[in-house]
N, C-alpha and C positions, 0 to 999 in steps of 0.2 A: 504493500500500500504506500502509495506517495503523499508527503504528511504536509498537508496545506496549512500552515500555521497562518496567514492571514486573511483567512477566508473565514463564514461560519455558511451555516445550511438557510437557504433562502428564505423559507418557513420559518426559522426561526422565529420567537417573540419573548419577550418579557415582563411580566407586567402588561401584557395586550400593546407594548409597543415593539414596533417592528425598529432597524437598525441599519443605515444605507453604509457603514463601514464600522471599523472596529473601534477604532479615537472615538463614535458617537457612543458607542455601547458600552467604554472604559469608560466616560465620563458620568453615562448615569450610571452605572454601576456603583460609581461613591456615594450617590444619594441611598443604596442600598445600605450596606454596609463597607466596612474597610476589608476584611476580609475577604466579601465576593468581590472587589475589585483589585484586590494583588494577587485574586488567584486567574481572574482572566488577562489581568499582567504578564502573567508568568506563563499562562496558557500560549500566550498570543504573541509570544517572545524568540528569540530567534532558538532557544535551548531545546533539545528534544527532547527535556524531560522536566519534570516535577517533583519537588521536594514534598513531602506532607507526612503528619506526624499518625502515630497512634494512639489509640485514647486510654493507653492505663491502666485499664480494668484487669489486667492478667501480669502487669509486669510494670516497669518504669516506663513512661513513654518516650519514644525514641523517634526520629527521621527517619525516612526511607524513599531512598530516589525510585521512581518511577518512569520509565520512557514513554513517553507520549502515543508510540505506534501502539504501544500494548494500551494504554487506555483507549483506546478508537475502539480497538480486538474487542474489548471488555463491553463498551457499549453497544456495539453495536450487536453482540451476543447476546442483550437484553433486549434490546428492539425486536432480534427473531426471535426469541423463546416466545416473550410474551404479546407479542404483534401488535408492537408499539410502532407505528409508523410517523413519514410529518404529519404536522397538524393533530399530534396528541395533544391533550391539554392534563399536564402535570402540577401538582402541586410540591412547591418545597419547603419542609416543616425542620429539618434538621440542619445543624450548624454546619457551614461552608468553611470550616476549619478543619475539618475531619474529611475524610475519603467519602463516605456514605454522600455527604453535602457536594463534595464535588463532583463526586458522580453523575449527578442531577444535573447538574450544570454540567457536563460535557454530554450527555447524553441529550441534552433541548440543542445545542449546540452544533454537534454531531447531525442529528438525527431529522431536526425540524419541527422540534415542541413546540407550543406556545406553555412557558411555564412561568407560574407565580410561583413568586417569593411571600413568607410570610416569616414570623419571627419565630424564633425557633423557643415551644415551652412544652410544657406535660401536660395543654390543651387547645391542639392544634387546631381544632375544626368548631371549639366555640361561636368565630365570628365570621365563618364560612356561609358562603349562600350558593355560592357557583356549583357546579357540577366537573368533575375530572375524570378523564381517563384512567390516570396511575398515581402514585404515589410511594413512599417509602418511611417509615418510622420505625419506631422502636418501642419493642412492648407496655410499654407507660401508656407512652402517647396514644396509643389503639387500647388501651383499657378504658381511657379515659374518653373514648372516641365513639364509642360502642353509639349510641344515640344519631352520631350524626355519619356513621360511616358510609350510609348509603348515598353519599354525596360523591365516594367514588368509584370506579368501575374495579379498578385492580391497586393491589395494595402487598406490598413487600416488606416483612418484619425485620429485622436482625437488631444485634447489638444483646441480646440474652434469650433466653428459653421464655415460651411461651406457655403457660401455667392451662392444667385441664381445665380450670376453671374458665379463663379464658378464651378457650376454646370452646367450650360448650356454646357460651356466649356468641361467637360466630355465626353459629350452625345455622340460624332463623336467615339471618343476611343474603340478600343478593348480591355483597358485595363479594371479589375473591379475595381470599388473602391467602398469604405464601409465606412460609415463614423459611429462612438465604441461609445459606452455611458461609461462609466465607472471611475473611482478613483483612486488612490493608494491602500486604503482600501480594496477596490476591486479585487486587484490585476491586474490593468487594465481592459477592457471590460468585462462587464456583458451583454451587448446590442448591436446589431447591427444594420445597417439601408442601406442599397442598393441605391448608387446617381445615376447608370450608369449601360448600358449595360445590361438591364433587360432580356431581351428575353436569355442571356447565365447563368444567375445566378442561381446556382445550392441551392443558400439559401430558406429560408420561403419565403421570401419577393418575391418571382420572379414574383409575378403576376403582381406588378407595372405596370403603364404604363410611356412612358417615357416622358409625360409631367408632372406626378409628380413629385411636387418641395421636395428638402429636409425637409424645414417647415413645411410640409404637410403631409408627409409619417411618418409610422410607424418604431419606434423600436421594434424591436424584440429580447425576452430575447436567451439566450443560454439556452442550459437545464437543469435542475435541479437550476430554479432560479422560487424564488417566488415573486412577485412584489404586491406592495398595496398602497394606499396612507391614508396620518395620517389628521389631522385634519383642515394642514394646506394647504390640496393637495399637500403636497408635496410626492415627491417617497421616498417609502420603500423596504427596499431589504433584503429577505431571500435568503441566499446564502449559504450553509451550504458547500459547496465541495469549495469554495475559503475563506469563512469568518466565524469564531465562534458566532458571533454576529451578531446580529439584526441592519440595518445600516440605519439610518435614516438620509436624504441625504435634503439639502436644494433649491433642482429642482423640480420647481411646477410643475406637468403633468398633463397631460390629462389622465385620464386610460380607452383605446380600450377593452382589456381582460385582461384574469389572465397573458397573455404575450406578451401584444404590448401597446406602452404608446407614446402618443406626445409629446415633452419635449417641455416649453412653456417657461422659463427662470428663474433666481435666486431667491426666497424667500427675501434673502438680499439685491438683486437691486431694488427689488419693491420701487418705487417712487410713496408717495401721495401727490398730487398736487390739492390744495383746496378740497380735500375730494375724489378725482381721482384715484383711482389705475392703476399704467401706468406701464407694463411691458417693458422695455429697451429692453431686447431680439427680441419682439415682433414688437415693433417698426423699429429697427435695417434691420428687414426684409422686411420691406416694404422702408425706403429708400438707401438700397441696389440694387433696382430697379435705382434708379438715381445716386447713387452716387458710385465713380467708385475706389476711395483713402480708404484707410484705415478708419474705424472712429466707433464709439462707441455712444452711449445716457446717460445722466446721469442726476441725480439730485442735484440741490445744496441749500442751505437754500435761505429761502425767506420770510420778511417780513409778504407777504399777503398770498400767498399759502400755505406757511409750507417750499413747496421746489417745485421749477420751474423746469420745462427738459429742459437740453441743451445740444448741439452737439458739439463735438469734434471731428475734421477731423485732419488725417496726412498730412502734405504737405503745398505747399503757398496756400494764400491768391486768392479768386477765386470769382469774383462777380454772376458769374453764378449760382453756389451753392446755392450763397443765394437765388437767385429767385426760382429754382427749388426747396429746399425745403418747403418756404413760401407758394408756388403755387401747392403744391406734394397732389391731389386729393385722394391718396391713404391713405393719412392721417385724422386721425377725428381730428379736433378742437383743441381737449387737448392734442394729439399727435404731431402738429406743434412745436418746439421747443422754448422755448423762445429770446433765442439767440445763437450764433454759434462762436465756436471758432477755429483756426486754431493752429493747434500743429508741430513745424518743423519735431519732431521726434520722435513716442509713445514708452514710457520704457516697457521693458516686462524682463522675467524671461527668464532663463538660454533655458529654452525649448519655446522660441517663443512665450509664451501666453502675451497678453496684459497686465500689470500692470495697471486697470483701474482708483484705486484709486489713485496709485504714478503720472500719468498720466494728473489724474486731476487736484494733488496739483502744474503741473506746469503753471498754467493760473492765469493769475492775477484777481482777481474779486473782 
């Protein structure tokens, strides 16, 4: 592909205004934000690549260059899956600091969206009237959505696990939603997975039925992706049209075929507990069935086990809680928690994801 850095797709719009060169589209872009206008700086700049950070949530955030041919690959790999052609009209609800937000922006760009910008909070479609095509958020944002999501057509989650509860929620909607596997690295999604509205989903996945749960259902790669796992189960991904590299990724799967995987939880959350291997993830999903706040599993050192699991709930103090998960049948033994903590307010990163560790260091123990 021959990479036109001063050019964008004629369809293009923003904000319902169209853009006769690029100096016109840089200038309003400041009235946006500062962000969305150094990242079409940098877009539209003579460099083949892009600088852009991670958000956190699994490690310290760090930079990581990106060449520009491989984000074209990446969106335009969205446009066929989900048959987003020009003149989609997209909406962007997530920070243009992060990959996810630029994404959206190279993909109206690319592709010939007409997409609005809105400010990016954990109530995106409050003061929404319009109607859209697609859209992208992160499981907050689509809890707190639920009311007004039939304002869009198709809807792409990432940034954490999508809760059963959640997903039941879904199920009534004519909207689709899809909940992405993917990284920075990755240039966002490599994998998709189908929560809703089975019987209209024009993806792999359509055969679901709609009592299958998220936890349970398959990802499915996009094409030209190769998938495998290393020695520690965990996923590997050849990806040659978004990534130069061979990406060794620390989410233990399950591997279905050469392209559908369960994704089962963190490598690095793994918690041994007297000799126990207890996935947090895992567990996570089963008291998601009872518990209705916010809340996470984690390990912490321990004398006699190594490291005991305990729970962290957002919100007050709730005796009920405690009985229900003490009592929670769907639990084996070692999965009971050892104790429970109540957190007024869980920290998270710039894009909504949990801060588990920063999270954890606010309990006293």
């Amino acid at each position: 592909m021959i990479l036109n850095q001063s050019t964008f797709h004629k369809d293009f719009q923003l904000n319902g205004i169209s853009f006769s060169s690029v100096n016109e589209l840089l200038s309003y872009s400041l009235s946006l934000s500062k962000s969305t206008q150094q990242f079409f700086k940098k877009w539209f700049s003579n460099d083949d690549f892009i600088i852009v950070k991670t958000s956190g949530s699994t490690g310290t955030p760090k930079s990581i260059k990106l060449k520009k041919e491989l984000i074209i690959n990446s969106a335009f790999a969205t446009g066929e899956y989900f048959n987003l052609q020009e003149n989609t009209t997209a909406l962007l609800c997530l920070p243009t600091e992060y990959i996810a937000g630029k994404m959206m922006l190279v993909r109206a760009i690319i592709l010939g969206w007409h997409l609005d910008i809105i400010k990016s909070d954990s109530h995106p479609l409050k003061r929404i009237v319009k109607t859209y095509d697609f859209s992208a958020m992160v499981p907050l944002q689509l809890e707190n959505s639920i009311e007004k999501l039939s304002k869009i057509k198709k809807i792409i989650v990432g940034g954490g696990v999508v809760s059963n509860q959640l997903q039941n929620n879904l199920q009534h909607l004519s909207t689709e939603v899809f909940a992405t596997y993917g990284m920075t690295e990755t240039i966002t999604h490599i994998a998709i997975k189908k929560l809703n509205n089975y019987k209209n989903s024009t993806s792999s996945v359509s055969s679901l039925s709609y009592t299958t749960s998220i936890q349970n259902s398959f990802y499915t790669t996009l094409p030209n992706i190769t998938i495998y796992k290393d020695i520690r189960n965990c996923l590997t991904i050849n990806a040659p049209k978004v990534s130069d590299e061979i990406i060794f990724t620390n989410d233990v799967i399950q591997l279905i075929s050469d392209t559908q995987f369960i994704w089962l939880g963190r490598f690095d959350n793994v918690i041994n507990s007297g000799g126990i291997k207890l996935h947090p993830e895992k567990i996570e999903v089963k008291l998601s069935k009872i518990i209705k706040n916010r809340f996470f599993v984690a390990g912490i050192p321990d004398k006699i086990l190594g490291e005991k699991l305990v729970l962290l709930i957002e919100g007050n103090e709730h005796n009920m809680i405690f009985n229900k998960v003490k009592n929670c049948k769907l639990l084996s033994k070692f999965e009971i928690p050892k104790e429970i903590y109540f957190v007024n307010e869980f920290l998270e990163t710039e894009t909504k994801k949990i801060q588990r560790k920063k999270t954890l260091d606010l309990i006293n123990l």
